[in-house]
Residue frames relative to the residue before (quaternion, step in Angstrom):
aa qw qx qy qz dx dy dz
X 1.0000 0.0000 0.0000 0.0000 0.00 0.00 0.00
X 0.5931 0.5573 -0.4037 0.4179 3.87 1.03 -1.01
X 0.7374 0.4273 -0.2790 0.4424 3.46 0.64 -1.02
X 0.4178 0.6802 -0.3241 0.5077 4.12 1.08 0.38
X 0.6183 0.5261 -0.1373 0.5675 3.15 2.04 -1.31
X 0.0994 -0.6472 0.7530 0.0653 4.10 -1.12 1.02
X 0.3615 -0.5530 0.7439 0.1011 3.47 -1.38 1.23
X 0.0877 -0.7654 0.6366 0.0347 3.51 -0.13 1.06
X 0.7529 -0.0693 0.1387 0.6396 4.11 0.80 -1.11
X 0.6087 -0.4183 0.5236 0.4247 3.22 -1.83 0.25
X 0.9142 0.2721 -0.0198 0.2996 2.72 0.10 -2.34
X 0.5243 -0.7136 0.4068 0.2244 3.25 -0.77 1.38
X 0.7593 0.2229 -0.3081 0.5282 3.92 -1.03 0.33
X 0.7559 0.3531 -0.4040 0.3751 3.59 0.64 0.72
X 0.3137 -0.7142 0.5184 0.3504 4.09 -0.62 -0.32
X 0.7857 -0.0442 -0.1843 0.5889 3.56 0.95 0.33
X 0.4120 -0.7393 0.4184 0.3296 3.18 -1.11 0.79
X 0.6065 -0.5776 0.3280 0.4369 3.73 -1.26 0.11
X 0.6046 -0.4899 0.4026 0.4821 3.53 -1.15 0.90
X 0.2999 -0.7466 0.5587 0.2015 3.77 -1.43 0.43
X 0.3800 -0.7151 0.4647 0.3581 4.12 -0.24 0.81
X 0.7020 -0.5614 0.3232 0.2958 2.41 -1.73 1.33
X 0.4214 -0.6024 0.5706 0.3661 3.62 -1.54 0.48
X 0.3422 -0.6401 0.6812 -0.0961 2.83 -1.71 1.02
X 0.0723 0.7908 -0.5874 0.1560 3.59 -0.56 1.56
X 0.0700 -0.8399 0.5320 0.0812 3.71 0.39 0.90
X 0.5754 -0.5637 0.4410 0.3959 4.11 -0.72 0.52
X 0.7116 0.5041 -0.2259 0.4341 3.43 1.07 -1.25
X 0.6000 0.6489 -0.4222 0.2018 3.76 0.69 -0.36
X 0.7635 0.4164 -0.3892 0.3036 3.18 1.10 -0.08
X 0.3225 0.8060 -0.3089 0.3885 2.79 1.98 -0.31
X 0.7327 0.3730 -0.2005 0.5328 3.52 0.62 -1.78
X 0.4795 0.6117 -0.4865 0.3992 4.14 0.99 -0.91
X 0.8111 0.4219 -0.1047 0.3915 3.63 0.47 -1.58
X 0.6719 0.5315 -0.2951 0.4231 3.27 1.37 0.34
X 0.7180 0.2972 -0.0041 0.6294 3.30 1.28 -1.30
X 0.2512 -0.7021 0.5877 0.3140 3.83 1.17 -0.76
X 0.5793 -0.6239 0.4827 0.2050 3.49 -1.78 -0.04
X 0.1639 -0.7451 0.6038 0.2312 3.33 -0.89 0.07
X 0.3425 -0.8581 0.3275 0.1976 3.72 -0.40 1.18
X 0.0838 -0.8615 0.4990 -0.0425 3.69 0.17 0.83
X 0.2672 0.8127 -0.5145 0.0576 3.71 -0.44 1.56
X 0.1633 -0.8218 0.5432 -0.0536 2.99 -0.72 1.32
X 0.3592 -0.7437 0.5305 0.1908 3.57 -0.79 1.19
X 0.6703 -0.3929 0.4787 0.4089 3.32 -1.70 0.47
X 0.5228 -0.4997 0.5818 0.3721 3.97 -1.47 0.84
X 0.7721 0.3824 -0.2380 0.4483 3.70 0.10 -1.25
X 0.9097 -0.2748 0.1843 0.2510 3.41 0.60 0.49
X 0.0461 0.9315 -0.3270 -0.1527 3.87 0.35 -0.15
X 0.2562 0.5374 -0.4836 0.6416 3.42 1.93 1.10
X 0.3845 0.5920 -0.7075 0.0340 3.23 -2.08 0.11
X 0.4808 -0.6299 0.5790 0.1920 3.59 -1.45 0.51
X 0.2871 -0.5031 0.6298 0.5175 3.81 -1.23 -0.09
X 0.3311 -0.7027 0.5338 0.3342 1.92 -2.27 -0.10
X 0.5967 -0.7078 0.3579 0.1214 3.58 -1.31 0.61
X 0.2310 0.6958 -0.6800 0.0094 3.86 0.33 -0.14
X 0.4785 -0.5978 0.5613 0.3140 3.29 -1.86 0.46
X 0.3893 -0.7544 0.2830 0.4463 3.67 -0.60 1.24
X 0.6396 0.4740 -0.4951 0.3480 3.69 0.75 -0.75
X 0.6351 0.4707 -0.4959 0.3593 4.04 0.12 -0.16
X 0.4410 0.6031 -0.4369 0.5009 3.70 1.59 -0.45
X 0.6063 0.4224 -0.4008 0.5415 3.97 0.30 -1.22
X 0.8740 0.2139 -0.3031 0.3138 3.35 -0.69 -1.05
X 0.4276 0.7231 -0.3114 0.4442 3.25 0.86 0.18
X 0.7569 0.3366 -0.1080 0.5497 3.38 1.15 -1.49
X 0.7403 0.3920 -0.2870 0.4647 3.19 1.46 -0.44
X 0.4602 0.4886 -0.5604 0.4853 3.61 1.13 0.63
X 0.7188 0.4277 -0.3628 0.4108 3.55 0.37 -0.86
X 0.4856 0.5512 -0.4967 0.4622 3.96 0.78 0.19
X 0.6173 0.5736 -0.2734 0.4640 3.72 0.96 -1.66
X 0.6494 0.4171 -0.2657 0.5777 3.53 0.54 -1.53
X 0.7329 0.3976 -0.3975 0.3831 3.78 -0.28 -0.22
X 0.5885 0.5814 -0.3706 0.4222 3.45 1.00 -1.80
X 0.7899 0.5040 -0.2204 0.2713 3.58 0.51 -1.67
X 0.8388 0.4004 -0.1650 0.3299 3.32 1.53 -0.73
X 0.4633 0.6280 -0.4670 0.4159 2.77 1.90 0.07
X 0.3674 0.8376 -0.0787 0.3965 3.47 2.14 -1.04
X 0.8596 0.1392 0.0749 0.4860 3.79 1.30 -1.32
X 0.8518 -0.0521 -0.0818 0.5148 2.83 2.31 -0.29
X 0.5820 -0.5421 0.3332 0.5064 3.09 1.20 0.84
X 0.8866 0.0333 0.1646 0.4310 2.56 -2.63 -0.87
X 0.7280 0.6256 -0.1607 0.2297 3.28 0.26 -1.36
X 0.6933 0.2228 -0.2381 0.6426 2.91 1.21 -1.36
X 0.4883 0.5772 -0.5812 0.3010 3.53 0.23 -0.18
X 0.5636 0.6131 -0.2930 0.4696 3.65 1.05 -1.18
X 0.7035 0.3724 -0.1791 0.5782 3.66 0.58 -1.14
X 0.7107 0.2696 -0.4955 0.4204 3.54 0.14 0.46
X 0.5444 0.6316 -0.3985 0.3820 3.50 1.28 -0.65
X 0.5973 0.5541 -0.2983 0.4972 3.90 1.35 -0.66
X 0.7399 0.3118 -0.3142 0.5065 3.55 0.82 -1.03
X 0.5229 0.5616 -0.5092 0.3898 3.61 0.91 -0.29
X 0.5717 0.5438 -0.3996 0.4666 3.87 0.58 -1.19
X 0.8651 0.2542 -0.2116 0.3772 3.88 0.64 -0.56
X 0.7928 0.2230 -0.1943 0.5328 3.18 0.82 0.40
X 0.6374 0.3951 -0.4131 0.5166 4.06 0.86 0.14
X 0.8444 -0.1901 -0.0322 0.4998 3.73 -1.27 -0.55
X 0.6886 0.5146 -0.4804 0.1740 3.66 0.66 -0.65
X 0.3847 0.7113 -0.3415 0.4790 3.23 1.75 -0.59
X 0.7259 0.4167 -0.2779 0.4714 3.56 0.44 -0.85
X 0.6042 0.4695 -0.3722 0.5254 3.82 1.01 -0.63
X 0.5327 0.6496 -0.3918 0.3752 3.93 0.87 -0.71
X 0.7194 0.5681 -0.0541 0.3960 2.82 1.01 -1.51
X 0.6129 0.4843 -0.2058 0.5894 3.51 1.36 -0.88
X 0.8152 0.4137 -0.2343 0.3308 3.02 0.57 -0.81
X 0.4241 0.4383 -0.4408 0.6585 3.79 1.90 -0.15
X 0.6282 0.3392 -0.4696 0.5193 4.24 -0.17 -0.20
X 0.7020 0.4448 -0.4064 0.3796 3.32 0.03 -0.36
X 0.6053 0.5253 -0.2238 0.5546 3.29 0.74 -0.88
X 0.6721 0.4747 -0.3041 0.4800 3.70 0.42 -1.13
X 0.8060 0.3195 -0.2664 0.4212 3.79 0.94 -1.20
X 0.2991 0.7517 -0.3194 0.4933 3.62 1.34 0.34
X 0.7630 0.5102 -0.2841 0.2770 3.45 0.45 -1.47
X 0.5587 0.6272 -0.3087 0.4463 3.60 0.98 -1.33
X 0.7498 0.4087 -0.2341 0.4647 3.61 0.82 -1.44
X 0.6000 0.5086 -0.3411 0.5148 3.82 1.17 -0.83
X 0.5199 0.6596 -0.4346 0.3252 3.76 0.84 -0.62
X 0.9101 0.2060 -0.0038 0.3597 2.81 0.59 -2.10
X 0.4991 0.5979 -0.3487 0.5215 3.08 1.73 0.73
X 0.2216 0.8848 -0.3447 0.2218 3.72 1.57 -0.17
X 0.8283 0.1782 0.0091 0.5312 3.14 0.63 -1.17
X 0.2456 0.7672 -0.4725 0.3575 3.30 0.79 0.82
X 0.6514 0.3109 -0.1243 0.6808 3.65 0.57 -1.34
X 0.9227 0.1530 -0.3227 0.1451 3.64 -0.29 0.23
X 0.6383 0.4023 -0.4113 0.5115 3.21 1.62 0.26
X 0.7785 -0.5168 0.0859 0.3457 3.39 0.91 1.07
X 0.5801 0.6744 -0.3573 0.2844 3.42 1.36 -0.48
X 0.3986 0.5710 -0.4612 0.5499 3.70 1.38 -0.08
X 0.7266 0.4241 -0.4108 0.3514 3.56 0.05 -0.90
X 0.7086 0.4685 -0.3160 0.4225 3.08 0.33 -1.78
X 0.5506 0.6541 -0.3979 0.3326 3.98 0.36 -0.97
X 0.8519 0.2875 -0.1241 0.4199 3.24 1.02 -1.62
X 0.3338 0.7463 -0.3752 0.4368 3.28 2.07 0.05
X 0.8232 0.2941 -0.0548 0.4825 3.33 0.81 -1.74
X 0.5041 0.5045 -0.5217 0.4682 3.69 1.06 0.12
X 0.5948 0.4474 -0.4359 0.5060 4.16 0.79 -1.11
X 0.5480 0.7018 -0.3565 0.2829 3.74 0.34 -0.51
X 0.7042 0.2942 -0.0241 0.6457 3.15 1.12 -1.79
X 0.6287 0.3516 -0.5394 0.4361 3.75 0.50 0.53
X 0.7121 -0.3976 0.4261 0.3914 3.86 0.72 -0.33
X 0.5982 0.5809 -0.4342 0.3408 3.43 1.07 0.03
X 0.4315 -0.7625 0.3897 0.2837 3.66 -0.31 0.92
X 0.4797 -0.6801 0.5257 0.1758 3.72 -0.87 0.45
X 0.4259 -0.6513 0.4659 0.4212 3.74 -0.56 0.70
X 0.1402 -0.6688 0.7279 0.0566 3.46 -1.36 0.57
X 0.8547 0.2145 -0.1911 0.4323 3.71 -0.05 -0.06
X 0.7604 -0.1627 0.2718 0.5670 3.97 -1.38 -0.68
X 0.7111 0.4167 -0.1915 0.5329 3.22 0.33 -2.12
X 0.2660 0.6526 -0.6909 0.1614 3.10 -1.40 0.64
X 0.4353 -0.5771 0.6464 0.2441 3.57 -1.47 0.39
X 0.3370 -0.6080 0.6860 0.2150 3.69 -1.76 0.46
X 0.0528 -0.7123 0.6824 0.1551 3.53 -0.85 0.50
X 0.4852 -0.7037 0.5122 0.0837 3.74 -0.12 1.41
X 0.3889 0.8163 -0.4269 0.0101 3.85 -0.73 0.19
X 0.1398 -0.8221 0.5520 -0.0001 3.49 -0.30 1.50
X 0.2465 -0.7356 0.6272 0.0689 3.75 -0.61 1.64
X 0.0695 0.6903 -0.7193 -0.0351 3.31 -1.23 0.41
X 0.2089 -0.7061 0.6578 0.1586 3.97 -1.10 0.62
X 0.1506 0.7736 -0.6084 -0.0937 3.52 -1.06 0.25
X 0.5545 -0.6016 0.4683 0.3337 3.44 -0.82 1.25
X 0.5656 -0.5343 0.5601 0.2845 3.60 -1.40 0.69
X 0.4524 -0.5937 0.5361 0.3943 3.84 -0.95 0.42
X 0.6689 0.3432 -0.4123 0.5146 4.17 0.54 0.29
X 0.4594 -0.7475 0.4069 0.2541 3.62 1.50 0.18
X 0.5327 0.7474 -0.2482 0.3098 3.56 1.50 0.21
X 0.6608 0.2496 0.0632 0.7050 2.93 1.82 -0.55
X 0.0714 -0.6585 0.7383 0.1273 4.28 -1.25 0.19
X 0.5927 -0.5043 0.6208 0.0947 2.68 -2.09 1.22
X 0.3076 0.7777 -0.5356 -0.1172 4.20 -0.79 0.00
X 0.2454 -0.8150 0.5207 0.0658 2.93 -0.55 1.85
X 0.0424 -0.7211 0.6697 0.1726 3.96 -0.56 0.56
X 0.0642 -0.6644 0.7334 0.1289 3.59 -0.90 1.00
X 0.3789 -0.6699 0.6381 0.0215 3.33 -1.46 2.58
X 0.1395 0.7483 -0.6390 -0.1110 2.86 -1.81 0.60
X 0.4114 -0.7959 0.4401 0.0600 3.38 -0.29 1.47
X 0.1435 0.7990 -0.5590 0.1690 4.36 0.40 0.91
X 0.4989 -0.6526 0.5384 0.1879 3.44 -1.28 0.94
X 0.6255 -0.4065 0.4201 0.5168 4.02 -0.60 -0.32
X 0.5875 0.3589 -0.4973 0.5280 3.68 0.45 -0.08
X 0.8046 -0.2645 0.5008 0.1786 3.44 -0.07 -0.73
X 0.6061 0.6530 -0.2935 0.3464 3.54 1.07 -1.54
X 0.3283 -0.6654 0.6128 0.2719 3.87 -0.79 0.21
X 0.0186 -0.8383 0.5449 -0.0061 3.42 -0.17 1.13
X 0.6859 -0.0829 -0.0614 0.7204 3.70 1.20 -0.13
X 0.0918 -0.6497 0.7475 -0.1034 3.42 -1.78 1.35
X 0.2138 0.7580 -0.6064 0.1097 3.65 -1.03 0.77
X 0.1114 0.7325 -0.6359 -0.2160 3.47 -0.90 -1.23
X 0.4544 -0.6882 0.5656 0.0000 2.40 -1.29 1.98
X 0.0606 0.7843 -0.6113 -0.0865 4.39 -0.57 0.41
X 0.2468 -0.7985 0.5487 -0.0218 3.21 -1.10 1.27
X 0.0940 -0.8050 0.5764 0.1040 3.83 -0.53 0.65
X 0.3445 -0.7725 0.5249 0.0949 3.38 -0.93 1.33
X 0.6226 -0.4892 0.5195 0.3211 3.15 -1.42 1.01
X 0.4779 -0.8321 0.1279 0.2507 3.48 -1.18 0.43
X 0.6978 -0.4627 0.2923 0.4621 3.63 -1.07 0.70
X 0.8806 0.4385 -0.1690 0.0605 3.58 -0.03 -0.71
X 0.6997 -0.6334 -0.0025 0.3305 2.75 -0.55 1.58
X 0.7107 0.4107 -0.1184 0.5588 3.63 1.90 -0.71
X 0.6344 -0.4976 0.2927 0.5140 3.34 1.12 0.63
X 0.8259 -0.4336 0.3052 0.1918 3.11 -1.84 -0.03
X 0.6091 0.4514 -0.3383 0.5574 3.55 1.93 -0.77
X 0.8062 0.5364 -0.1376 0.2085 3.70 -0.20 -0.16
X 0.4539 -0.7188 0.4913 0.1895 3.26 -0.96 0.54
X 0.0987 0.7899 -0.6040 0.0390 3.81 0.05 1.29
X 0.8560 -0.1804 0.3059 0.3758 3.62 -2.24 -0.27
X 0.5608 -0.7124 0.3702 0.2025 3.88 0.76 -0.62
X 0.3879 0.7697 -0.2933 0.4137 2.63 2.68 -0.55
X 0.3043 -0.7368 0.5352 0.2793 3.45 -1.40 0.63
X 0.0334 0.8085 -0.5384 -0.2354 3.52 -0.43 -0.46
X 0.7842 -0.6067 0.1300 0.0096 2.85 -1.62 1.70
X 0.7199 0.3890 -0.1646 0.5508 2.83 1.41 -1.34
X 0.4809 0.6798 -0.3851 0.3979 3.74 1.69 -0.79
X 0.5443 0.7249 -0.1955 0.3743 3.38 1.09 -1.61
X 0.7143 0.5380 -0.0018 0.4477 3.21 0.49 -1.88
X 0.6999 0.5707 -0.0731 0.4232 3.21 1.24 -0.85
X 0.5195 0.4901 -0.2406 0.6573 3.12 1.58 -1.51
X 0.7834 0.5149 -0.2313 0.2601 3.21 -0.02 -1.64
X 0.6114 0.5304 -0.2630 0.5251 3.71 1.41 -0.57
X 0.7208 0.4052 -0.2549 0.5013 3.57 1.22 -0.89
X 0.5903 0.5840 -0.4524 0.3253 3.43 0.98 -0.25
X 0.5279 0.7019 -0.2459 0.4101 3.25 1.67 -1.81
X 0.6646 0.6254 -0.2736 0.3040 3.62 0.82 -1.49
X 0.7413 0.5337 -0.1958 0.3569 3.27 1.29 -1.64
X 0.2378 0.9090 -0.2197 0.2623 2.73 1.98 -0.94
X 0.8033 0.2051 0.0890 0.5520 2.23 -0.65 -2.27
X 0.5959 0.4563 -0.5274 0.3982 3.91 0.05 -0.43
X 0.5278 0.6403 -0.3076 0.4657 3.83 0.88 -0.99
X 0.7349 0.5160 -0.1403 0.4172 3.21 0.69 -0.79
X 0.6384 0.4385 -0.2483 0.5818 3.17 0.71 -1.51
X 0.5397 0.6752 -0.3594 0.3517 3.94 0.79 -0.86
X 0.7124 0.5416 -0.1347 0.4253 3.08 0.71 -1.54
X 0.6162 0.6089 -0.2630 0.4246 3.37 0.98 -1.55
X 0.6818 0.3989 -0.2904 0.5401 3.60 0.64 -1.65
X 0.8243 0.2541 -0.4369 0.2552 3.95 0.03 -0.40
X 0.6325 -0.6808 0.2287 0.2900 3.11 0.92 0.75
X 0.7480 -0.0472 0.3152 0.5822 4.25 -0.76 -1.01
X 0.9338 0.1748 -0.1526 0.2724 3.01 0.26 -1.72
X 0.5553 0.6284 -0.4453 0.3139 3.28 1.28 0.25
X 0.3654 0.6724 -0.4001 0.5043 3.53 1.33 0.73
X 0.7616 0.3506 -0.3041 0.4523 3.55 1.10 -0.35
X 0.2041 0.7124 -0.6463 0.1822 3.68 -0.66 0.14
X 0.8284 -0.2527 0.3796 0.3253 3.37 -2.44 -0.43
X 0.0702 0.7668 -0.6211 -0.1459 3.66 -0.34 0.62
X 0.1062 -0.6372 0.7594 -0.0776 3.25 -1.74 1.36
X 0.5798 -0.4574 0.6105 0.2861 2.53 -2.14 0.10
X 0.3284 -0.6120 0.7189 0.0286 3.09 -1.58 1.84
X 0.0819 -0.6713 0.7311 -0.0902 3.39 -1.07 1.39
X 0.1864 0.8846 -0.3876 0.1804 3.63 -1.39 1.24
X 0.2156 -0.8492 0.3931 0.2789 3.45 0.40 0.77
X 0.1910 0.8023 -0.5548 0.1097 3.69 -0.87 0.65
X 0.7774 0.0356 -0.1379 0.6127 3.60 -0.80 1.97
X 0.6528 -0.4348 0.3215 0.5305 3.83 0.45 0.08
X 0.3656 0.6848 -0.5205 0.3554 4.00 1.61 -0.41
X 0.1476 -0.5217 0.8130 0.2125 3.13 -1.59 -0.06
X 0.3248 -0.7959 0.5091 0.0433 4.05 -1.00 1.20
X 0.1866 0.8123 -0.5446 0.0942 3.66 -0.01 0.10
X 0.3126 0.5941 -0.6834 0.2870 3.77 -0.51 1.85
X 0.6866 -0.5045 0.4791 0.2109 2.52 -2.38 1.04
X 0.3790 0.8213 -0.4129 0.1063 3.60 -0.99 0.61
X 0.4100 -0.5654 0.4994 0.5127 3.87 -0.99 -0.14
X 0.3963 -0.4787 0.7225 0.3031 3.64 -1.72 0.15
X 0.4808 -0.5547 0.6731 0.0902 3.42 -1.87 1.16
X 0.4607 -0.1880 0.7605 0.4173 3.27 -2.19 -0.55
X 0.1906 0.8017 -0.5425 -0.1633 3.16 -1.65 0.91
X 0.5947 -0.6156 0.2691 0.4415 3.70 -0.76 0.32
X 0.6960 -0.4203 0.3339 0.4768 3.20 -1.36 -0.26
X 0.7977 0.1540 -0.1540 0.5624 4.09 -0.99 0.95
X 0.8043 0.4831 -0.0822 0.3360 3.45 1.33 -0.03
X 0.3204 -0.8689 0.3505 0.1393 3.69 -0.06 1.67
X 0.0773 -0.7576 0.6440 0.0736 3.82 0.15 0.58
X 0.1812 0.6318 -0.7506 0.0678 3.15 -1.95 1.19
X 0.0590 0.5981 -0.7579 -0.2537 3.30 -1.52 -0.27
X 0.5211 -0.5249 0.6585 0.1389 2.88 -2.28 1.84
X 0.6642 -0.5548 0.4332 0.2518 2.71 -1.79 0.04
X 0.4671 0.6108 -0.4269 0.4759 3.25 1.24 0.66
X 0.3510 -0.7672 0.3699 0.3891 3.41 1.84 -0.47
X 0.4854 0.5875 -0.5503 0.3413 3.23 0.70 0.80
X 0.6031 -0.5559 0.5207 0.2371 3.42 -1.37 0.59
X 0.3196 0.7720 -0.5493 0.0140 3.68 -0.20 0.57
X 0.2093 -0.7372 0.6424 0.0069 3.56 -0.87 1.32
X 0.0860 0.6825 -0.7097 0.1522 4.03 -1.16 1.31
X 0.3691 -0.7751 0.4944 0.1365 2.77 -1.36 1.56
X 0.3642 0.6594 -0.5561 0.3512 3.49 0.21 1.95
X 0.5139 -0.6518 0.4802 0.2837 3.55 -0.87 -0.01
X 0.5038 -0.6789 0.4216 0.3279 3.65 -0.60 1.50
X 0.0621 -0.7215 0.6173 0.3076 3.97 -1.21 0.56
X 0.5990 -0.5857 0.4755 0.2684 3.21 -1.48 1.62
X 0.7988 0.1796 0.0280 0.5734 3.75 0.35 -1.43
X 0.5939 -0.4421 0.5374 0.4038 3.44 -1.96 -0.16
X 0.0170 -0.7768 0.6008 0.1879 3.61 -0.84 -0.15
């Protein structure tokens, strides 16, 4: 049935996500980190900082794409400009965008439970402090004085497309007291899973609170350890052998281009070729089997 499923986008209420700025690794950033320390600063997306993928089923995508060719083929065919125009309206309501609409209220709809009990996170402080004290325990120094760096951080969770598990991507930015962007990335973590009966099985949908809290604290950790990693290997630990990263994850079977990392304990570390950082707590497969 998973493979019936098209991962059309992460981020729900949109059909593509928004280009991401370029990373930015400056020689000097750890240099200035290890002088002045940081001051952590996290600020959630306005629109929200939960979201599901989204999901369309792939064969209603085909036929979908191939009514809206017919509807077009025929009207450009019976009325020009015109009809081409008039099929492009009824397409918007009934071929693939109709089907994104649709993904994107389920999404949204499976989102909520997790956005509920995650609400108050970003404002009664426990997002901060979490990521205050996770840079802590990886080695990243705390500001102590006037001078100080900002270490910028924008969390975002997205529910797995089997809903069994969330993605949390923190896109880092690393700026001196002027302002400069001295390090920019984003670091995505995949959590071990949400449910309440382990990983085989097929429970009520219920979340539970303290599990939640849990994921969510261990993802933050890798994070920032992910980070602090990166930082110490400088520019050039961004270059190396790119291969194909091969990986089971949720019953998925994963296949992206990338470099392999240093990695932690229970934890794969790559960066794709989009240059994100993306760290899942599964073991790399060497071969096909």
């Amino acid at each position: 049935m998973r493979r019936a499923l098209l991962l059309v986008a992460l981020l729900s209420g949109c059909a593509q996500q928004a280009p991401r700025p370029a990373d930015i690794h400056d020689p000097t950033a750890l240099r200035y980190l290890n002088q002045h320390g940081a001051r952590v600063e996290v600020q959630v997306p306005p629109q929200g900082w939960v979201d599901a993928s989204l999901m369309i089923d792939a064969k209603a995508a085909e036929q979908a794409r191939g009514t809206n060719q017919r509807m077009t083929q025929s009207a450009i065919a019976s009325g020009g400009i015109l009809g081409a125009a008039l099929a492009s309206a009824i397409n918007t309501q009934v071929g693939e965008a109709s089907l994104q609409r649709e993904a994107a209220r389920d999404a949204q709809q499976a989102a909520q439970p997790l956005a509920v009990l995650l609400s108050d996170h970003p404002y009664n402080g426990k997002l901060q402090q979490r990521y205050q004290q996770a840079a802590a325990n990886a080695g990243l120094r705390p500001s102590s004085g006037a001078i100080t760096a900002s270490l910028h951080i924008t969390p975002k969770i997205v529910l797995s497309p089997d809903r069994g598990s969330f993605l949390l991507a923190s896109a880092i930015d690393l700026q001196d007291i002027a302002g400069l962007s001295l390090y920019r990335t984003r670091i995505e973590v995949q959590s071990l899973s949400v449910r309440r009966c382990g990983e085989q099985c097929i429970d009520d949908g219920g979340l539970d609170p303290q599990k939640i809290d849990a994921l969510l604290n261990l993802c933050i950790d890798e994070a920032m350890r992910t980070l602090a990693m990166d930082l110490q290997q400088g520019p050039d630990g961004q270059r190396g052998r790119e291969k194909t990263i091969r990986y089971w994850l949720d019953g998925r079977r994963v296949v992206e281009r990338g470099r392999v990392l240093e990695g932690s304990e229970g934890y794969l570390r790559y960066r794709n070729l989009d240059g994100a950082l993306k760290v899942v707590p599964v073991a790399m497969v060497e071969k096909d089997g």
